[in-house]
C-alpha positions as CSV (number, residue, x, y, z in Angstrom):
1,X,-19.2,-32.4,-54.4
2,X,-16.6,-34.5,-56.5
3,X,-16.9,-31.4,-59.4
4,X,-16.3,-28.3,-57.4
5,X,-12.9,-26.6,-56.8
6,X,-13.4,-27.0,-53.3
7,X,-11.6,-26.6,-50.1
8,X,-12.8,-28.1,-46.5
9,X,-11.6,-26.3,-43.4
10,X,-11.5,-27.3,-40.3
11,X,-14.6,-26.9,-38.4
12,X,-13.5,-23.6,-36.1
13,X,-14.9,-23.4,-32.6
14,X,-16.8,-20.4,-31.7
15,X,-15.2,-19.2,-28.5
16,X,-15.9,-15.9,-29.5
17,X,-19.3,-16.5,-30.8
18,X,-20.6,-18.3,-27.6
19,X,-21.0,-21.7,-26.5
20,X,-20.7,-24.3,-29.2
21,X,-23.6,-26.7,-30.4
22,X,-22.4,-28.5,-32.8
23,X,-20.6,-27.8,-35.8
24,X,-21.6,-30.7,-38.6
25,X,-19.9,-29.1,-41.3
26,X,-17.5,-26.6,-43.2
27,X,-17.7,-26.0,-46.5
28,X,-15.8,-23.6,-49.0
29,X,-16.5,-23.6,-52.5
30,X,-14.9,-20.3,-53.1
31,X,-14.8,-21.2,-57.4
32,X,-18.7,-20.6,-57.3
33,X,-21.0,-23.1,-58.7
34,X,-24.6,-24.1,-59.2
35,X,-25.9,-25.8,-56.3
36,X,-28.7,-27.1,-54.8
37,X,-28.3,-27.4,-50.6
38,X,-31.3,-28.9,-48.8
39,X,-31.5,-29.1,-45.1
40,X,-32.7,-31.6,-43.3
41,X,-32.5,-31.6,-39.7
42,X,-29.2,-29.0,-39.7
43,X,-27.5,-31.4,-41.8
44,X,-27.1,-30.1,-45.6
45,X,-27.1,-32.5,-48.1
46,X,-25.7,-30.8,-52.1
47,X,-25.9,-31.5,-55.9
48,X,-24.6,-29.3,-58.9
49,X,-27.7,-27.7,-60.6
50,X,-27.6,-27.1,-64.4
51,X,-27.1,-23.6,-63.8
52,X,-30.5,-22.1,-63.2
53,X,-32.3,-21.8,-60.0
54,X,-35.5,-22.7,-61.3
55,X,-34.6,-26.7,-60.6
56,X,-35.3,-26.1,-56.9
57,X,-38.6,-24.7,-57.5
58,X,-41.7,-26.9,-56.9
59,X,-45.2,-26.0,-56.8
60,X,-45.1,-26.6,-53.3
61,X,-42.8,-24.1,-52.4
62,X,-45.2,-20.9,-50.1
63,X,-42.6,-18.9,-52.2
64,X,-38.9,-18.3,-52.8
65,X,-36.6,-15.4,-52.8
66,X,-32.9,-14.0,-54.5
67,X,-29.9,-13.0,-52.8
68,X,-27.8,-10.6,-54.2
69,X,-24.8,-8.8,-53.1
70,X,-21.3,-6.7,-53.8
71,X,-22.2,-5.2,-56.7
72,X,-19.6,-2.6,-56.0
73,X,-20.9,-0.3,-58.8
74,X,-18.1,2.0,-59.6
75,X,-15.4,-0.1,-58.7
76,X,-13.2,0.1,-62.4
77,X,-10.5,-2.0,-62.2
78,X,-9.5,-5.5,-62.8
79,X,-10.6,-8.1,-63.5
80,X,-14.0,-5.8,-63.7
81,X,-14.0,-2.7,-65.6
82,X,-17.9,-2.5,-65.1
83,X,-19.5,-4.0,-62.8
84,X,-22.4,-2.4,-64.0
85,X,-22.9,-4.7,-66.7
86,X,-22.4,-7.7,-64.6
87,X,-24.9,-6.3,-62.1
88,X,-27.9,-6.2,-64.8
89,X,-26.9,-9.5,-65.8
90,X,-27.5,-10.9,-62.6
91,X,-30.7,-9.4,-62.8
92,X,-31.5,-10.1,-66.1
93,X,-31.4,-13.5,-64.5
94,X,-34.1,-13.0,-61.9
95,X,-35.8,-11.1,-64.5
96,X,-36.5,-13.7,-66.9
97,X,-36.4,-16.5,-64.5
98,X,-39.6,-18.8,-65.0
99,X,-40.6,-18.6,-61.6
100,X,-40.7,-15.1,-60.3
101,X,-39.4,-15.1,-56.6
102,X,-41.0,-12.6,-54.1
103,X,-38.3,-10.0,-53.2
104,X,-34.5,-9.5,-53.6
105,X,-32.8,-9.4,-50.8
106,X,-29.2,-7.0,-51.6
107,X,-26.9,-8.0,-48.7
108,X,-24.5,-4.9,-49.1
109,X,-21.5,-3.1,-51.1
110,X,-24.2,-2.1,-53.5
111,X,-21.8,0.7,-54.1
112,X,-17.8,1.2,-54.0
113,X,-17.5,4.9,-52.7
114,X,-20.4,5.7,-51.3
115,X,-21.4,8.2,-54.3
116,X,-24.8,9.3,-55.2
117,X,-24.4,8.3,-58.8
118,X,-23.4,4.9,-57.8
119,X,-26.1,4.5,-55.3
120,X,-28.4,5.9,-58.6
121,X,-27.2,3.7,-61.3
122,X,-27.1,0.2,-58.9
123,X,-30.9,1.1,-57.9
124,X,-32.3,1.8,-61.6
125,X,-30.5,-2.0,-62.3
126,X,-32.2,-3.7,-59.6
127,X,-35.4,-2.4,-59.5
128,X,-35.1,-3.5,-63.2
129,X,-36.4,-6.7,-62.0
130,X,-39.4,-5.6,-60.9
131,X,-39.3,-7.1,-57.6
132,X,-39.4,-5.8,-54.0
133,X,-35.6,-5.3,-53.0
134,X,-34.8,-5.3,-49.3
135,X,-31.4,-3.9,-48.6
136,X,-28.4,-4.2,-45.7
137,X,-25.4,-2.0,-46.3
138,X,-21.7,-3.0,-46.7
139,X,-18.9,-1.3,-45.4
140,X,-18.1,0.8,-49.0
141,X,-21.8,2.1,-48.6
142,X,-20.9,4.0,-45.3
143,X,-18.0,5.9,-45.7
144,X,-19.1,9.3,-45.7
145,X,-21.5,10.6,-43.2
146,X,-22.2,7.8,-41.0
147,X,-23.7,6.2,-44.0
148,X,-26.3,9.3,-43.8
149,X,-26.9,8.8,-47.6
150,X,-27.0,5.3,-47.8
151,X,-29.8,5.0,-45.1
152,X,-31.8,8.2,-46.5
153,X,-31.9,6.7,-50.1
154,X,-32.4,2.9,-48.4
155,X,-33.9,2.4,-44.7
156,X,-37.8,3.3,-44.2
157,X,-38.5,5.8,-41.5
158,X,-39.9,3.2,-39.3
159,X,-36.7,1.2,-39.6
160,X,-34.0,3.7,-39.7
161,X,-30.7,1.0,-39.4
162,X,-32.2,-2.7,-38.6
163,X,-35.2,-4.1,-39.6
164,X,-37.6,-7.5,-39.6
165,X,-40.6,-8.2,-41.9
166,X,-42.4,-11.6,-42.4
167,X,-43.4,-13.5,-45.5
168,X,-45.3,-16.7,-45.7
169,X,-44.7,-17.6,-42.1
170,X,-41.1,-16.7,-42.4
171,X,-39.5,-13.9,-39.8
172,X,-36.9,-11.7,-41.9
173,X,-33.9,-9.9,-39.6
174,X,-31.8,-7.5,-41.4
175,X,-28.9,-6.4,-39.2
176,X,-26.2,-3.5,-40.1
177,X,-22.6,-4.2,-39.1
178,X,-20.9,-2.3,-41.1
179,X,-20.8,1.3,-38.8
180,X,-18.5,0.9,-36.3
181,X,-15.6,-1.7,-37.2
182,X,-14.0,-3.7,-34.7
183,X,-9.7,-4.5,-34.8
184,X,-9.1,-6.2,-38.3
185,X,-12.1,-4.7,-39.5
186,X,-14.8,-7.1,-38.1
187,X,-17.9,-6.2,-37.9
188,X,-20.0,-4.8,-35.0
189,X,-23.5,-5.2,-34.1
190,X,-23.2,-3.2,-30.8
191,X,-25.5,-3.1,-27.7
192,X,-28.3,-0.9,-29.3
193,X,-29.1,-3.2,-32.4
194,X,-28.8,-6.6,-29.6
195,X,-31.1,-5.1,-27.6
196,X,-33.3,-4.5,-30.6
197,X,-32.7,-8.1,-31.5
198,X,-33.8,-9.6,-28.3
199,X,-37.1,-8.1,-28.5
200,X,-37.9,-8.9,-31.9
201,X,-37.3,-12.7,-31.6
202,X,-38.8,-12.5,-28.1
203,X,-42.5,-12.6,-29.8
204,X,-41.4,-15.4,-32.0
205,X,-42.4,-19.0,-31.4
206,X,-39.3,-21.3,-31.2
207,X,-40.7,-22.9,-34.6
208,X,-41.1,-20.1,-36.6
209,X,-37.9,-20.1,-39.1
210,X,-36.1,-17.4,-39.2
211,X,-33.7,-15.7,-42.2
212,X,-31.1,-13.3,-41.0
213,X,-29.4,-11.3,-43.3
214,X,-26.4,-8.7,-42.9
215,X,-23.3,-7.4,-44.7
216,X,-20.2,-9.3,-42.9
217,X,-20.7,-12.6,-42.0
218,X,-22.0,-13.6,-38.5
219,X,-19.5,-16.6,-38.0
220,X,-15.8,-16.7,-37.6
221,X,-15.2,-17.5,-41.2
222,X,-11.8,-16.0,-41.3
223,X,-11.5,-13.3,-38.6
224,X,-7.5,-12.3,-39.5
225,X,-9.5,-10.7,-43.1
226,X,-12.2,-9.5,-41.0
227,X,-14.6,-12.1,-42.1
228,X,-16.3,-11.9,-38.7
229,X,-18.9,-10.1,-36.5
230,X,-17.1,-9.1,-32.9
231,X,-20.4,-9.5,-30.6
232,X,-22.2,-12.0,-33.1
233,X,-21.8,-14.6,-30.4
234,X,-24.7,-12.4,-28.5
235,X,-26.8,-12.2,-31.6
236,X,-26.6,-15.9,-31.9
237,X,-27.5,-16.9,-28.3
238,X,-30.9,-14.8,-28.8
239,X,-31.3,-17.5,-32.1
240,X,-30.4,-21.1,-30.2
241,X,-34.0,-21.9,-29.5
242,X,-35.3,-21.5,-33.1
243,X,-35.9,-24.8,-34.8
244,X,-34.7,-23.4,-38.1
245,X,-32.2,-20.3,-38.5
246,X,-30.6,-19.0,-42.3
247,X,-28.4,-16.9,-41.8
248,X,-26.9,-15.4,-45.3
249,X,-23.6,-12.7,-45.7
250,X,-21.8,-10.6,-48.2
251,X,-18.7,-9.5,-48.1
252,X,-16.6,-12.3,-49.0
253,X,-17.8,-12.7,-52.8
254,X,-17.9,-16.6,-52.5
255,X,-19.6,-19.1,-51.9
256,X,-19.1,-20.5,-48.0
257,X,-21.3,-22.9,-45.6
258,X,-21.1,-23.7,-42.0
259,X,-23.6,-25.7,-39.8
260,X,-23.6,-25.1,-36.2
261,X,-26.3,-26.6,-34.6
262,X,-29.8,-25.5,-36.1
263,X,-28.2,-22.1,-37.3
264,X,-27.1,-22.8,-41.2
265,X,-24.4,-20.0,-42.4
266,X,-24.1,-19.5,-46.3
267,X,-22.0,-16.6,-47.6
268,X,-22.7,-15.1,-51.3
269,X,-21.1,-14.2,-54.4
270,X,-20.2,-10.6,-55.6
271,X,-22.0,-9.5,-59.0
272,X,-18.7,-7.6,-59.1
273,X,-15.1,-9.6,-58.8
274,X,-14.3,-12.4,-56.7
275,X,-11.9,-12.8,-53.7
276,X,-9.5,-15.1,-52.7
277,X,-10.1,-18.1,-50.4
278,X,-9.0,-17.8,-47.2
279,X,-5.6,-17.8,-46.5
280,X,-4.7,-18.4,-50.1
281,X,-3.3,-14.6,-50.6
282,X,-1.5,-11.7,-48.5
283,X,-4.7,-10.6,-47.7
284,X,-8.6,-9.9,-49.1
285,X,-9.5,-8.0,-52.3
286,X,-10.4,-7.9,-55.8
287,X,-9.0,-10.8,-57.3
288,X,-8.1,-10.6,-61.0
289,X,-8.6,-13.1,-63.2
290,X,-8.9,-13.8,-67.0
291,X,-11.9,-12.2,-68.8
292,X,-13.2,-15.7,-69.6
293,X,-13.4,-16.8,-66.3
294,X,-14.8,-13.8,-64.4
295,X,-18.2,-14.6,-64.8
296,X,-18.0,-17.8,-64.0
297,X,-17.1,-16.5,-59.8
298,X,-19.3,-14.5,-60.2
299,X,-22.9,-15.2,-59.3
300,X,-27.1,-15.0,-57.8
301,X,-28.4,-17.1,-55.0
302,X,-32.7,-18.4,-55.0
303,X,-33.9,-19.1,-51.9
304,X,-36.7,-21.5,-51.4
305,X,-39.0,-22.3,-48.3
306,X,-41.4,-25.3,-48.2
307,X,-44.4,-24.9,-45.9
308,X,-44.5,-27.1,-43.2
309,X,-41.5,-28.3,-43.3
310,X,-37.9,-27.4,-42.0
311,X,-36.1,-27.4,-45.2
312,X,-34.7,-24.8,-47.3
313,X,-33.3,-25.1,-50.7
314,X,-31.0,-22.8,-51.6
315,X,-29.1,-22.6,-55.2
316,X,-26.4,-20.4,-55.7
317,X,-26.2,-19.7,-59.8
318,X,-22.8,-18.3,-61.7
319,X,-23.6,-16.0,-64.5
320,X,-21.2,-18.0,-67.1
321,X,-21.4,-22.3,-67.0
C-alpha cells in the first residue's frame, strides 16, 4: 500500500480472545482510503480504487452490500458542525451508485445522545437510499433507558437485541455490545446473547460464510481505548470451524484489518469525524481537523460476495479524493 498514510502494528496475541490460529496480518490505515481487499484463502491481498465502489462490482457477484456507521447525528462540534450533511452524502453515494447493493448495514452511533429527533432525522437520511437498512447500536444510542428507544424505533419484535438473517447463501449475525460495558469501556456480549450465538451457528454448515456485524470491535484492536469486546474470545470459538468469517465494527471511525486464521476483522469509518490512531493521542475522540480534509477520513464501505467461491471484496470509499 505504498500510497496510504499507514501504520503496521504488531500482530497482538489474543489471550483474551481464545486460543490463537494464526494471525497473517495487521493493518491500520487510519487516513481512510479507497480500497479494494480480496481474500483468498485468509490472506488479503489490496489496491487503491479510484474512489468509487463500483470497481469491485462484477456481474458475477450473487450481490453486494454497504457498511455504514458513526453518523453521530447531533454531535456539533469540530471538526463537524453537521454531521447531518455528511450523513446524506454518504448516502447520496449509495444512492446514485451504478450498481444498487441489497441492504445497508448501519453498524452503530447512528445518534450522539440518544434523542428522538436524532434517531428521526438519521432515519429519514438513510432510508433516503431506498434500500433495506439493518441496524446494530453503538454505545451513544443507549444511554437512556437501557437503550429502550433505540431498540423500540430499531429491533423487530422477533429479534428484540441480536439478530441473524441470510442473503444469497450468506448467514448475517448482528450482535449488541454496547449495554453493559466492561473496565475501559469494552464491550460485552454477555452469557445470554453467547448462548444465542451458539445455537444459531449450530445449524450452519462449516462452509456457509458468515458476516458478523456489531458496534465495538470483536478483536483486541486497542483495548486501553476500549477498542475491544471482553468475552469476544467465546463468540469467536463458536466461529473457528467456518471456512469463511467477516467480521465488520464501528466505533473506531477508521479504517483497520486483522487476519486471524479464517476470521477477517475490518473496522469502518464514521460519516461523522474521525479518531486518532491508536496510541497517537491522550486518548479516543473526535479528532479535529481542517475543513478541507474532513471528508477525506471520512467515508462508506461496499461489500461484495462471489458465489462459489471464498472471496470477498470489500472497498472502503472516502467521501472527498
Amino acid at each position: 500500500m505504498p500510497d496510504l498514510d499507514k501504520k503496521i502494528l504488531s500482530p497482538e496475541p489474543l489471550t483474551e480472545h481464545g486460543a490463537r490460529r494464526r494471525t497473517a496480518l495487521t493493518c491500520m490505515a487510519w487516513a481512510g482510503a479507497g480500497m479494494l481487499w480480496t481474500l483468498n484463502g485468509g490472506v488479503p491481498g489490496s489496491k487503491l480504487m479510484g474512489g468509487t465502489a463500483q470497481a469491485a462490482q462484477t456481474d458475477r457477484h450473487a450481490f453486494s452490500f454497504v457498511q455504514i456507521s458513526d453518523s453521530h447525528i447531533g454531535f456539533s462540534k469540530d471538526p463537524n458542525l453537521d454531521p447531518a450533511s455528511t450523513l446524506q452524502e454518504a448516502v447520496d453515494k449509495i444512492r446514485t451508485s451504478p450498481e444498487k447493493p441489497g441492504f445497508i448495514i448501519h453498524t452503530g452511533d447512528i445518534s450522539h445522545l440518544s434523542k428522538p429527533g436524532e434517531f428521526d432525522t438519521a432515519t429519514q437520511i438513510v432510508q433516503s437510499a431506498g434500500l433495506d437498512v439493518h441496524y446494530v447500536p453503538g454505545e451513544h444510542d443507549v444511554l437512556v433507558d437501557d437503550g429502550g428507544s433505540y431498540f423500540e424505533r430499531f429491533a423487530k419484535p422477533s429479534d428484540p437485541k441480536w439478530y441473524s438473517f441470510d442473503q444469497g447463501g450468506v448467514h448475517f449475525i448482528g450482535l449488541t455490545n454496547v449495554l453493559d460495558l466492561r473496565g475501559g469501556g469494552l464491550g460485552f456480549l454477555g452469557d445470554e446473547q453467547l448462548a444465542w450465538l451458539k445455537q444459531d451457528l449450530h445449524a450452519r454448515t462449516s462452509s456457509t460464510p458468515i458476516v458478523v456485524f456489531a458496534h465495538i470491535p470483536l478483536w483486541s484492536l486497542y483495548p486501553q481505548w476500549g477498542w475491544g469486546t471482553d468475552d469476544s474470545a467465546q463468540a469467536l470459538s463458536l466461529m473457528k470451524r467456518f471456512g469463511s468469517v467477516t467480521v465488520l465494527n464501528g466505533h473506531v471511525h477508521q479504517v483497520a484489518q486483522k487476519v486471524e486464521g479464517e476470521i477477517n476483522f475490518y473496522s469502518a469509518l464514521s460519516t461523522a469525524f474521525p479518531q486518532p490512531a491508536p496510541g497517537t493521542a491522550a486518548g479516543p475522540g473526535p479528532m479535529k481537523v481542517p475543513a478541507d480534509t474532513l471528508r477525506k477520513m471520512l467515508g462508506v464501505r461496499s461489500v461484495n460476495y462471489v458465489p462459489g467461491e471464498a472471496d470477498l471484496a470489500i472497498v472502503d470509499t472516502r467521501l472527498s479524493v
